[in-house]
Structures are given as structure tokens and as C-alpha cells.
N, C-alpha and C positions, 0 to 999 in steps of 0.2 A: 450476500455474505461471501460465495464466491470470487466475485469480479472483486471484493473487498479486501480479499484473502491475497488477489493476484499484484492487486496495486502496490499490498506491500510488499510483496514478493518482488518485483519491480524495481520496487526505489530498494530498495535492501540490495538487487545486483547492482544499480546505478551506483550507491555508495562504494559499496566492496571495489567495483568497476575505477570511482574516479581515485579511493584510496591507493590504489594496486597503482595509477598513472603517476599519482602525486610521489608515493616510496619512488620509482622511477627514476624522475625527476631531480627529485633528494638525492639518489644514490651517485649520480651524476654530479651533483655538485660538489659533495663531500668525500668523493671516491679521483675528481680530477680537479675542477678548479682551487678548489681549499687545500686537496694533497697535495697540489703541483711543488709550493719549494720544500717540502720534505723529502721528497721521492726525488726532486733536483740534488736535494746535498744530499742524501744519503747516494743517489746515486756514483757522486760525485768523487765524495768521500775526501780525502787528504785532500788531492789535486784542487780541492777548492778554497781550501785552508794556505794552502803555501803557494796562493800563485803571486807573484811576484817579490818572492823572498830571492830567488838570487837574481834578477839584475837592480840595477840604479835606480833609485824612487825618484820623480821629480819632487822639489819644495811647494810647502803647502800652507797656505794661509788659513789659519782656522778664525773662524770673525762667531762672538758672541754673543746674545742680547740678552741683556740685564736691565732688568727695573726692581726696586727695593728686594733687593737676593742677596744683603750681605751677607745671612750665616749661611746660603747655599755656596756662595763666592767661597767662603772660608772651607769650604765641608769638601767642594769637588773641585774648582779649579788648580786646584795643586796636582790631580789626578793629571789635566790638559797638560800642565808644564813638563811633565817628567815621563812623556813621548818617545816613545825609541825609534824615533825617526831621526835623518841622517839635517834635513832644515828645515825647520818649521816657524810661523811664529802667532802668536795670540789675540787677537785683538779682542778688547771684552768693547761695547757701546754702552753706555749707561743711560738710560731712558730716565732722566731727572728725577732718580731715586732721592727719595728722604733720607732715607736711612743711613747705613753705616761702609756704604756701598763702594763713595769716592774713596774711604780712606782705608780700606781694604786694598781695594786696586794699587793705592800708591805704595804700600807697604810689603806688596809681593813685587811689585814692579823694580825694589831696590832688591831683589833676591835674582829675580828672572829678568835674565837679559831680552831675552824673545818674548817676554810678554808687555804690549801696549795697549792704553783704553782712549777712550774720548766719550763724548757728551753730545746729546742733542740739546737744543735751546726750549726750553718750556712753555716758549710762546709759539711753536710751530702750529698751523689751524690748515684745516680742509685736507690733509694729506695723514694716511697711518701713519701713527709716529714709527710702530716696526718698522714697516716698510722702507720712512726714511732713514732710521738709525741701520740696518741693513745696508743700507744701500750708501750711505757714508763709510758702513765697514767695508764693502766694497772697494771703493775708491781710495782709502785706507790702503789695501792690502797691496802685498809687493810682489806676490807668487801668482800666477796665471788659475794654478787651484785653487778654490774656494770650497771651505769645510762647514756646514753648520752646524748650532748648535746653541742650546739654551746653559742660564745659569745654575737653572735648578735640574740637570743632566747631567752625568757622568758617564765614561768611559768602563765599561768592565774588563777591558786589557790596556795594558802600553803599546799595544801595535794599531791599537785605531787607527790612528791618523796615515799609519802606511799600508795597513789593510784597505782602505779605502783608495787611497791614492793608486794601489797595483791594480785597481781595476780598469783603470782609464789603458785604453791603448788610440790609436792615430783618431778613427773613430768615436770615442766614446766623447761626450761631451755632459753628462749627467750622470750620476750614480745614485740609486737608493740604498741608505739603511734602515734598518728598523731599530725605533724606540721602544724597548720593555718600558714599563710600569712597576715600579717598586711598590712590593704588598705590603699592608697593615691588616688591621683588625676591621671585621663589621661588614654587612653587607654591598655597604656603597663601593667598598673598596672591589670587590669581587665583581659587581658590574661593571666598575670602570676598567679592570683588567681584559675582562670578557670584552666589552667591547673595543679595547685598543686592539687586542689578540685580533680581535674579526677583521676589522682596517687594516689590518698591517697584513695579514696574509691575502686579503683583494688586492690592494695595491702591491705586493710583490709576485704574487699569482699574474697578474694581467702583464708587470713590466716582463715576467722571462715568457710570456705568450707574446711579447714584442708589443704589446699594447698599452705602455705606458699611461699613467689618466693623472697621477696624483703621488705628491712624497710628503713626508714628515719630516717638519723642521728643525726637532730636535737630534734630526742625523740626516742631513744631504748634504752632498758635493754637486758642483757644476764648474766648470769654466768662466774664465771671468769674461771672457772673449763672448761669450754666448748671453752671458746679461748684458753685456753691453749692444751686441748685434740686438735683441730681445730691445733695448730701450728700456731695461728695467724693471720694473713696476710700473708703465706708466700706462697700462691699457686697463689696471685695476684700480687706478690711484686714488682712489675716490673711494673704496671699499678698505672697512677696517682692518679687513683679512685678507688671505689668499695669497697671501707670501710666499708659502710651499707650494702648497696643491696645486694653486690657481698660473704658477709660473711654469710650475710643470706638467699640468694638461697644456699647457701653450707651446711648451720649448718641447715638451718629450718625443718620441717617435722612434721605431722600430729600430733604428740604425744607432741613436746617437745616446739609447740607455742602455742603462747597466744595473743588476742589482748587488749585494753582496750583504749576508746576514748572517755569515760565520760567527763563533763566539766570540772572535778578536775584534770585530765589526760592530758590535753591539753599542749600545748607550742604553743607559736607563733613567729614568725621569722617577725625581723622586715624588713621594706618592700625595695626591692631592688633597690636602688641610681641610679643607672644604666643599661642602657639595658646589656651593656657589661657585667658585671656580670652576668646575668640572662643566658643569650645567651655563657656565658662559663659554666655554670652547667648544662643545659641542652647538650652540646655539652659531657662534662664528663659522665653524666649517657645513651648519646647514644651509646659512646664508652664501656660502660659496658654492653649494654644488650642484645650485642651478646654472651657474658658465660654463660646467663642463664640457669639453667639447667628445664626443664618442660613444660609444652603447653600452662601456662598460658599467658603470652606474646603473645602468637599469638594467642590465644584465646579472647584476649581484641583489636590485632590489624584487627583481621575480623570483631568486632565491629563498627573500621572506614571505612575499604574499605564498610562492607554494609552500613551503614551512608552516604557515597559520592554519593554509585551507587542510593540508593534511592531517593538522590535530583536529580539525573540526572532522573530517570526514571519519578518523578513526574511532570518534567518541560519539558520532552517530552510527555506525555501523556495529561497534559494540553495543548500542541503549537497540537497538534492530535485531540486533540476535538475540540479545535475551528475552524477544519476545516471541518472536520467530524463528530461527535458526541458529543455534548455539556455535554451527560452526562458522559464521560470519563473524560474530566476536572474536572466536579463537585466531580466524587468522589475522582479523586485524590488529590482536593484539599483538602476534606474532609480527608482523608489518611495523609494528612502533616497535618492538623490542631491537628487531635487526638495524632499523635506522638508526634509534639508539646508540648502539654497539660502532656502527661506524660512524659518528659525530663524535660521542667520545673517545675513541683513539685515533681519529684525524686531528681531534684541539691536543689532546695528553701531548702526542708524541711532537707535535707541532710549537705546544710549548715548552715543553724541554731543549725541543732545537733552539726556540728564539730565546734561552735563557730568560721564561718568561714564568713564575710559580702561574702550574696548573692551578685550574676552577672548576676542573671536572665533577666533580660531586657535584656542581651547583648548577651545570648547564643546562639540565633540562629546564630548569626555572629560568635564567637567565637569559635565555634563546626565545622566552614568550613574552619577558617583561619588557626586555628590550626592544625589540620592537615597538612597544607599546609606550614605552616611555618615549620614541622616537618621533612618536603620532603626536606626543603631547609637545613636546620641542616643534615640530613642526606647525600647531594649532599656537603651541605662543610667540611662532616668529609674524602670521600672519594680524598679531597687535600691537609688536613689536619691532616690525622689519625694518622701519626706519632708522634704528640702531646698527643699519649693516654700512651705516653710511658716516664717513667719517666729519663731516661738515656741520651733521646733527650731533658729534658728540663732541667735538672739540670745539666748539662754538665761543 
């Protein structure tokens, strides 16, 4: 009865033991890596708002892709046009939309002088059609800067396109910004918030640690000079995806990036219609982020395995103390409460900075599901995966 007494006594420190390493762990992530660009711009403060307001901006080609998005065309491209920058100009690509798409384009194009479109061919096979419509706006464009961005995107200032351009100096060759998520109603919308929020603060986290890995397409600049040296797309050309992320684990690097996620900087994607959509772009960028090149990635994914293991250890060490030691419970209840506390005012004040509506109320739930939904995205790309490939879908 004894030695039976002592065993639990045992696993009951072991727990309390591995809980106490896990809060740790956590406190670590959400205290530096996830705080890093809040505590960068608040550090910052103005000076990171008006850099490049008084000298000469160079001109900047903003290049668009569009597939059937004429009411997004109608709804936010006017936002792109009316730029308070000194030269810019628009290229939209139109991905052989059905819809109402072509003749949208032509009928702001006799309004805006700076704005031009073109078209891929419907017959294109074996290569992303993104990629290649990209990559014609590319070749398209007249300005050395390259701006991107989608149709169903919007600007939430007129200084985007010169907030992003002031960041470039002799150096820089790459810029990220962050894509908010515009909220609706309903649960799905708050996890897809939640988890753009999470993305977007790793990948701006890692680039001002100079460790670049990945951008979002709905808002990057680079150099036209640099996809061209790069060769393009042509190391991925064969992959649906990886037009963002996958050019920027390849081109980025400590010297030639740059972030900027002021609220003049921002873009927001409007919010997605359908699960199905969502649940195919996440399926895209998991198919991508096995090329990654670097640790970062699995340096954000030991972030969730310790995340999981510490609810587990906290809800054995509570079901442990109430049978043995009441104050094992107590503190590990006190160990969740504190982690808590600082998870949600590193997301709260994190999404206020990226002009992103908070999901706070909902993170505790959405920090457990997600991952778990993530497991499940992962188990359907393993029946699936041949869909990562463009020669099987355009066939």
C-alpha cells in the first residue's frame, strides 16, 4: 500500500515536474517569438510609420491575379487606383474568368490611365496557371518594383503602395506585408482569422530575426531583378502552389528582407464564402511546406506539440491532485491561468496592431482545434497529395 502510495506520489512530481517545463517553454514562445513585431512597432513607434515620407519614392508596378472576381474587381480595385503615390501602375491578369471580369477591367481602364489587364490562354497544361499569369504580369510591368496582390484584397490606406516601396533601400530586395482577414459571422470565420493571425505573426516574427522562411501573396513586394536572377518559378513549376512562400524560402535571406506591417501597410482579404475554399488553400500551403528550406517551421511546429503536451500534463496533474494532493491541482491550475493571460494579450494587442478583429474570447478553443484540424489536412493530403501537382490537375 505503501510503495503504492509512493508511485503515485512520483508520477504526480513527474507531472507537476513536466507541466512546470512545458508553462516554460510556452512562456518563451508567447513572451518572444509571437511578441517580437508588437514590441518591434511599439518600440518603434512613429519612426516606423513615416519612414520614407520625405525623400523620393521610386515607381511601382502593382501586378494582380484575378479569376472570376468581377464583384471583388468592382468592390476594391478602385481602392488600388486612387494610390497617393507620385508613379505607379496596375496590372490586373485574368485567369480565364467566366464571369464579368473582362468587362469590368475594360470599363475602369477607360477611367484609369495607370491601369492595364491581360489574359492567360485556357489551354495552358502541366505549369500553375498563378504562377504563369504572375509571371506574364511580371514581364508586363515597367517599374523595377513589383507589388502583389489579389482581387479579392484591399488596401486599408492610400499609402500602401508608398509604404511599402519606402522600405526598400540599396539592399533590400524583398518586402513582407501582412494580409488581415476580413470578419463575418460563425465559427469557421474566427478559425480562419485565428489562424491567418498565427501565420502571419511567424512569418514576420522569423523575417525581423533576419530569418526569412515565407510571405503572403496577398501583400509582397520584390524586385523584378531578383525573379529574374531567381529564374522565376521555374524550380517549383511543376507545383500548383508556392508562388509566395515557396519563392520566398528560396530568394529571402537576412540581408535582402524586409518587413513592414504598419496600418498604412496593411491589405485585407475579403472573408471566405466557403469552407471549401479555405480548406483548399490551407491544403495548397501544406503541400508546400515540405520544400522549406530552414528550422524555422519546425521551430513554430514544437510550439504546438509543447501547446498540446501541456494541456495534457495540466489535466492530469489536476485529476492527480484531487486524489492526492490538492495542491498539485491548484498550481497547475494556476500554470494554465498565467499561460492564459499571456496568450491572450500577445493575440488581443497583436491583433489590433495588424488591423486584424480580435478572436480572444475564442482562443482557448481555437489553439486546440487547430491544430487538430491541421492533423486532419495533413491525413487528407496523404490521399490526396497528388493534387499538389499541376500536370494531374490540368490534364
Amino acid at each position: 500500500m505503501i510503495e503504492t502510495l509512493l508511485s503515485f506520489q512520483l508520477a504526480e512530481q513527474i507531472l507537476m515536474g513536466a507541466a512546470a517545463a512545458l508553462f516554460l517553454i510556452q512562456l518563451y514562445y508567447y513572451r518572444v517569438p509571437y511578441a517580437r513585431p508588437f514590441r518591434r512597432l511599439r518600440r518603434e513607434g512613429e519612426d516606423a510609420a513615416s519612414v520614407g515620407k520625405e525623400r523620393v519614392l521610386p515607381p511601382v508596378s502593382v501586378i494582380v491575379y484575378a479569376k472570376n472576381e468581377s464583384e471583388n474587381l468592382k468592390r476594391f480595385l478602385p481602392l488600388l487606383l486612387k494610390q497617393d503615390h507620385p508613379e505607379y501602375e496596375v496590372i490586373v491578369i485574368n485567369d480565364g474568368s467566366t464571369d464579368e471580369s473582362d468587362e469590368v477591367l475594360k470599363e475602369l481602364e477607360t477611367v484609369h490611365k495607370n491601369l492595364y489587364h491581360t489574359y492567360i490562354p485556357m489551354d495552358a497544361k502541366y505549369m500553375s496557371r498563378k504562377k504563369l499569369a504572375l509571371t506574364i504580369g511580371v514581364k508586363a510591368a515597367k517599374h523595377e518594383l513589383l507589388l502583389f496582390t489579389e482581387a479579392n484584397c484591399a488596401p486599408l490606406s492610400d499609402h500602401w503602395v508608398s509604404s511599402m516601396a519606402a522600405r526598400y533601400d540599396a539592399e533590400t530586395e524583398i518586402v513582407l506585408g501582412f494580409c488581415a482577414l476580413e470578419s463575418r459571422k460563425g465559427f469557421f470565420s474566427k478559425l480562419a482569422i485565428y489562424d491567418n493571425l498565427l501565420v502571419g505573426l511567424q512569418y514576420l516574427s522569423s523575417a525581423l530575426k533576419s530569418r526569412p522562411y515565407m510571405g503572403e501573396g496577398g501583400n509582397l513586394s520584390y524586385r523584378k531583378e531578383l525573379f529574374f536572377k531567381k529564374k522565376g518559378f521555374s524550380k517549383t513549376l511543376g507545383l500548383q502552389s508556392g508562388e509566395d512562400d515557396l519563392f520566398v524560402n528560396e530568394s529571402g535571406n537576412r540581408k535582402n528582407t524586409k518587413t513592414i506591417y504598419t496600418p498604412e501597410s496593411i491589405i485585407q482579404r475579403a472573408p471566405y464564402e466557403r469552407y471549401r475554399v479555405w480548406k483548399e488553400r490551407k491544403v495548397s500551403r501544406a503541400a508546400t511546406r515540405k520544400y522549406y528550406r530552414g528550422f524555422s517551421l519546425f521551430f513554430y511546429r514544437l510550439e504546438v506539440w509543447t501547446r498540446l503536451l501541456f494541456y495534457i500534463s495540466v489535466v492530469l496533474s489536476i485529476v492527480a491532485g484531487c486524489f492526492l494532493n490538492w495542491l498539485t491541482a491548484v498550481v497547475a491550475g494556476v500554470l494554465f491561468a498565467l499561460r492564459l493571460v499571456f496568450v491572450l494579450y500577445t493575440f488581443h494587442q497583436s491583433s489590433r496592431m495588424l488591423c486584424q478583429k480580435p478572436v480572444t474570447g475564442w482562443i482557448p478553443f481555437l489553439e486546440i482545434i487547430l491544430p487538430l484540424y491541421n492533423g486532419y489536412i495533413s491525413i487528407y493530403r496523404l490521399f490526396w497529395g497528388k493534387n499538389d501537382y499541376t500536370f494531374y490537375l490540368e490534364r
